[in-house]
N, C-alpha and C positions, 0 to 999 in steps of 0.2 A: 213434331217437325224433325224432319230427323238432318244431320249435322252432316251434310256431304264435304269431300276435299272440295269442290268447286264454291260453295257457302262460306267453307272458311278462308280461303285463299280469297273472295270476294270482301268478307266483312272484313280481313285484314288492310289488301289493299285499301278500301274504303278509311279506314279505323286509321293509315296513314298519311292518308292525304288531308283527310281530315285535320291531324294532329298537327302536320306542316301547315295547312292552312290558317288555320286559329291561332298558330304562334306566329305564323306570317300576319296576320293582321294586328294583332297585339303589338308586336314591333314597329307595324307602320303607325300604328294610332300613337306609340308612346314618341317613336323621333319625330312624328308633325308637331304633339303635344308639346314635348318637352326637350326641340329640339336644339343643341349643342352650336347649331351655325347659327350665325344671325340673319334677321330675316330682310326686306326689302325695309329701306325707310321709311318711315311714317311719319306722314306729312303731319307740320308740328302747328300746334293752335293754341294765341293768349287770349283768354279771358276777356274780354274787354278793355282786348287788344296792347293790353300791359301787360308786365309779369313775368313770373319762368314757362317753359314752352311744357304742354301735359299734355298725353292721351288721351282723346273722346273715350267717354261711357262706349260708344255706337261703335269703337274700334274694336274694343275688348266683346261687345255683345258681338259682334261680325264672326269673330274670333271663335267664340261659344259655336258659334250655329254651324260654320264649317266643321268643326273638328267633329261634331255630331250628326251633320248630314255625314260625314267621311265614315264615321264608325257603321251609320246607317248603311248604309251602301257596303260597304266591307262585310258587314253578316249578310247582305243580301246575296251576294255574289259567295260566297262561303258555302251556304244555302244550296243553290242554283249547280255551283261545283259540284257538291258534295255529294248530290243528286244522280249528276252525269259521271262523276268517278264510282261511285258505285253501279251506275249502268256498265260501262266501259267494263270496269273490273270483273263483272259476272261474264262479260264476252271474251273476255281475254283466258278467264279461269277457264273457261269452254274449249277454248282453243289448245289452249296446254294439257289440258288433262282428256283430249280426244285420244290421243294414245293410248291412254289406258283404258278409256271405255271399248275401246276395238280390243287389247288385249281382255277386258274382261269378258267378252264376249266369243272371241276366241276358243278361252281355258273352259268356257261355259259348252261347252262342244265337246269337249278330249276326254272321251272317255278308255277305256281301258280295252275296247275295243279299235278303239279310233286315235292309236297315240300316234299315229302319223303326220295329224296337223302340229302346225309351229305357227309360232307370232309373225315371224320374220318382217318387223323393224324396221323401216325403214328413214330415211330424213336421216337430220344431223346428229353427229356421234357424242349424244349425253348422254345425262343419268339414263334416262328411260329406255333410247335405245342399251344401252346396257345391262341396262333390268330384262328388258327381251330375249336379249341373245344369252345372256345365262339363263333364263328359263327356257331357251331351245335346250341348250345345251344339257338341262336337268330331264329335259323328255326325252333328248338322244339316250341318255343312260338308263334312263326308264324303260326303253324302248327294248334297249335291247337285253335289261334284267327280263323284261315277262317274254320277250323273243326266245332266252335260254330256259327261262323255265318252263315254258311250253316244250320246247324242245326236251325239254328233260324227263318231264310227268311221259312224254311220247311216249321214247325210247325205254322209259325203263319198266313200263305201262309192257310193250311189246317185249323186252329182256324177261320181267316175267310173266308174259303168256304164255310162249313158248315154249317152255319147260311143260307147264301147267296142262296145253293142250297135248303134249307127247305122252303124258303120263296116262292123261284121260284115255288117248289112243291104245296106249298099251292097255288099259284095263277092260276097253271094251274087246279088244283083240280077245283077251284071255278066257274072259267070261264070253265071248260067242262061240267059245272051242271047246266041243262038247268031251274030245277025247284029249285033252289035256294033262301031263303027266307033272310027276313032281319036280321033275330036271327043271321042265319047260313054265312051271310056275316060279320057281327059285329065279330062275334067270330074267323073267316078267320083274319081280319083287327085288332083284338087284341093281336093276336099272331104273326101276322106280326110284330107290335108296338111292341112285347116281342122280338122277334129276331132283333131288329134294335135297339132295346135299350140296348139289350147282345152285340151288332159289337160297339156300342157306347163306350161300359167300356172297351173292347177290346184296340181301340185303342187307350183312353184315357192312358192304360196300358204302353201301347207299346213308346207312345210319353213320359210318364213319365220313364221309361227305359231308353232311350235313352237319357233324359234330364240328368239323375242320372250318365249315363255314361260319358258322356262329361265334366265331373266334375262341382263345383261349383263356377261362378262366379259373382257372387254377396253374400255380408254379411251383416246382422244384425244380434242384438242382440236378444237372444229369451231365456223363459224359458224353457227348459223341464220338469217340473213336469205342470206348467199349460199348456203348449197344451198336457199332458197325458189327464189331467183333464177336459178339454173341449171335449178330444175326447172319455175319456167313459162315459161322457154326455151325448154324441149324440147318443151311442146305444144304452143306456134306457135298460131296463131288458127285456130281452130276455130266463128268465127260468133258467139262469145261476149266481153262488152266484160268487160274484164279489167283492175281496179285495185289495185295496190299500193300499200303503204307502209310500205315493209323497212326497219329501223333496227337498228343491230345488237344481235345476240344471242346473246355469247358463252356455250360450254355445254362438258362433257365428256363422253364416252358412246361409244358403238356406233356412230362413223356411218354404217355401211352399212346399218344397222337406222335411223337416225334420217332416212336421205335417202331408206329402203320409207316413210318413216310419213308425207314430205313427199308424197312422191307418189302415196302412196295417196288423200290427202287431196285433192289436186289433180286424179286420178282421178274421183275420187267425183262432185264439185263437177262437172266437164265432162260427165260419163255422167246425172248425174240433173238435167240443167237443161232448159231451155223453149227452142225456136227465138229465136234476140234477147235472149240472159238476161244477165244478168253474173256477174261472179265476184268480189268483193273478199280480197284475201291482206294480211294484217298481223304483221309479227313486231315485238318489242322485250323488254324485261326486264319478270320481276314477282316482288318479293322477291329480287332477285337470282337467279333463273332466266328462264333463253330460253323466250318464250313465242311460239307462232303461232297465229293465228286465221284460217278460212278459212271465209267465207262466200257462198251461191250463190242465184240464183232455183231456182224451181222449183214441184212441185206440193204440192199444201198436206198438210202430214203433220199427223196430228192427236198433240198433245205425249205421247198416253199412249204412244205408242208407241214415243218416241224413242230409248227404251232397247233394245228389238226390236234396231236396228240396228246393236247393237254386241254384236249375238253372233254367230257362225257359223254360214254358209246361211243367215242369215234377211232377208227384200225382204218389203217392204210390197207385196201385189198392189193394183193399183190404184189404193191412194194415193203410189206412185214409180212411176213409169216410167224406165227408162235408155233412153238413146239406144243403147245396145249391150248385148251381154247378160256380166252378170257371175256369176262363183260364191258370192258373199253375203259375199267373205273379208275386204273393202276396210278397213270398219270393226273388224272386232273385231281385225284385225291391227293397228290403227293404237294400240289399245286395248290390247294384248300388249305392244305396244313401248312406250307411255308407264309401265303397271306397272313394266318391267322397269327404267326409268329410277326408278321411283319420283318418279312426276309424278302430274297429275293431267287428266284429260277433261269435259270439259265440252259434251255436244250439246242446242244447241236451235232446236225449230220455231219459224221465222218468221211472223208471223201471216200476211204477202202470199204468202206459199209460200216453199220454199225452207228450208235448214238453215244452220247457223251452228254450228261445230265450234270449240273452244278449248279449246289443247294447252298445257299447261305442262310443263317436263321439270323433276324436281326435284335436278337436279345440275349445279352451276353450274357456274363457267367453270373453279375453283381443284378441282373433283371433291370438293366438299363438297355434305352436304347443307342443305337452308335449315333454322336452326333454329325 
């Protein structure tokens, strides 16, 4: 027999009424028995007709057989109840716990193809509807994690075909040409080495992505203003005026994750500027976390779209241009890795063109969070 909600919700109610009842009758049987008012007079009778006034035998027996038919009748009716409140009770368990057999019937449906159904809850605002509306709400989120990573396995499915198929091109090219020279093989075999060194940063990309998402589990301590400073070192000038003002900004975390997110950002800033742009880089504390902001000319992005930028594969055509060609990963890695930190991102369009990124990581120097 197996133990459903509606069984136990039945034998309970029952199991209650029950328990009122039987102490309801016990109580009546005990104040008739032994009760505390006085009763009606009792007409009085002498002996042969002298004497003190006494009680009939036939009063006290009268007495007996009421309080016994009374008890008789009280379990009968207890009985009789106890019957109909456990009928009642399984109909009422029916009733309340219908919600939930629709919702189990529902989820019994929602497969991973099909996360489009919802409970959607209806009647009055208690537990249950409540219990519905956050399991919409846990399929909204669902919905749209295997929406992104469909979209993701796509795009980067198609990121590296691309390559793959140009390569192959070029090699059947070379080998169908029967008078092919050494020049013309060299230059086959270096643009090979160009597309195999693009699948390279691809999914050097793709493993950092996913490293960023999995959050971060290992910490030391690091600066952020010197790994800015080592990392706009390493780009050297590039045609673009380039202003700092690094103050420090001690933090704890991932740094080989924290000095992708400097440099991806610094990336970003040089590949999407204008010939003659600048660049301004700023770190310091905010609430006691290492913040960086890294700001660049460029073409003018219109603000709806600024969030575009911070998913995976996605370039604004035409309103960014890069000065080289990137696989779309720059940003939402940079985005992976702040999550991971439990920080927070902040991008926006400059109205003269150009973006403005600011990074806060939300774990300070001591590997506390700010409260």
């Amino acid at each position: 027999m197996r133990w459903t909600v509606r069984l136990r919700l039945t034998l309970l109610y029952s199991g209650l009424f029950l328990a009122a009842a039987v102490l309801l009758t016990a109580l009546t049987y005990f104040l008739v028995r032994y009760s505390p008012f006085s009763g009606p007079p009792v007409a009085p009778v002498s002996p042969g007709g002298n004497g003190p006034l006494t009680e009939t035998p036939q009063i006290e027996g009268q007495q007996v057989v009421t309080l016994r038919r009374l008890l008789v009748n009280s379990v009968i009716a207890l009985a009789v109840m106890a019957f109909a409140s456990t009928f009642l009770g399984w109909l009422m368990a029916r009733r309340v716990l219908r919600p939930l057999g629709d919702m189990t019937a529902t989820v019994r449906r929602i497969t991973a193809d099909q996360l489009d159904r919802r409970l959607a809850a209806s009647g009055p605002d208690d537990e249950l509807k409540e219990l519905a509306d956050t399991f919409d709400g846990l399929l909204d989120r669902l919905e749209a994690a295997f929406t992104a990573q469909r979209r993701f396995v796509a795009n980067a499915s198609h990121e590296l075909r691309t390559p793959l198929t140009l390569q192959q091109a070029m090699i059947e090219v070379a080998l169908a040409d029967p008078e092919i020279d050494v020049a013309s093989l060299r230059a086959v075999l270096e643009r090979l080495l160009a597309a195999g060194q693009q699948q390279e940063r691809l999914i050097a990309a793709l493993l950092t992505l996913a490293r960023g998402q999995q959050g971060v589990h290992r910490r030391e301590p690091f600066d952020l203003a010197a790994i800015t400073e080592q990392a706009v070192g390493q780009r050297g000038d590039r045609g673009l005026r380039v202003e700092s003002e690094l103050r420090p900004a001690p933090g704890s975390g991932d740094r080989d994750l924290v000095e992708r997110l400097v440099g991806n950002l610094l990336d970003n800033a040089v590949r999407h500027n204008v010939r003659g742009g600048w660049i301004t880089v700023a770190t310091g504390v905010t609430a006691g976390c290492p913040t960086l902001r890294v700001s660049n000319s460029g073409p003018v992005i219109p603000p709806s779209q600024v969030g575009t930028l911070l998913k995976p594969f996605q370039r604004l055509e035409g309103g960014r241009r890069a000065t080289g060609k990137g696989a779309g990963l720059g940003l939402s890695i940079v985005a992976a890795i702040v999550e991971a930190h439990h920080g927070t991102l902040e991008a926006r369009a400059l109205a003269e063109g150009g973006l403005e990124v600011t990074v806060v990581l939300g774990v300070a120097a001591g590997g506390t969070r700010p409260g």
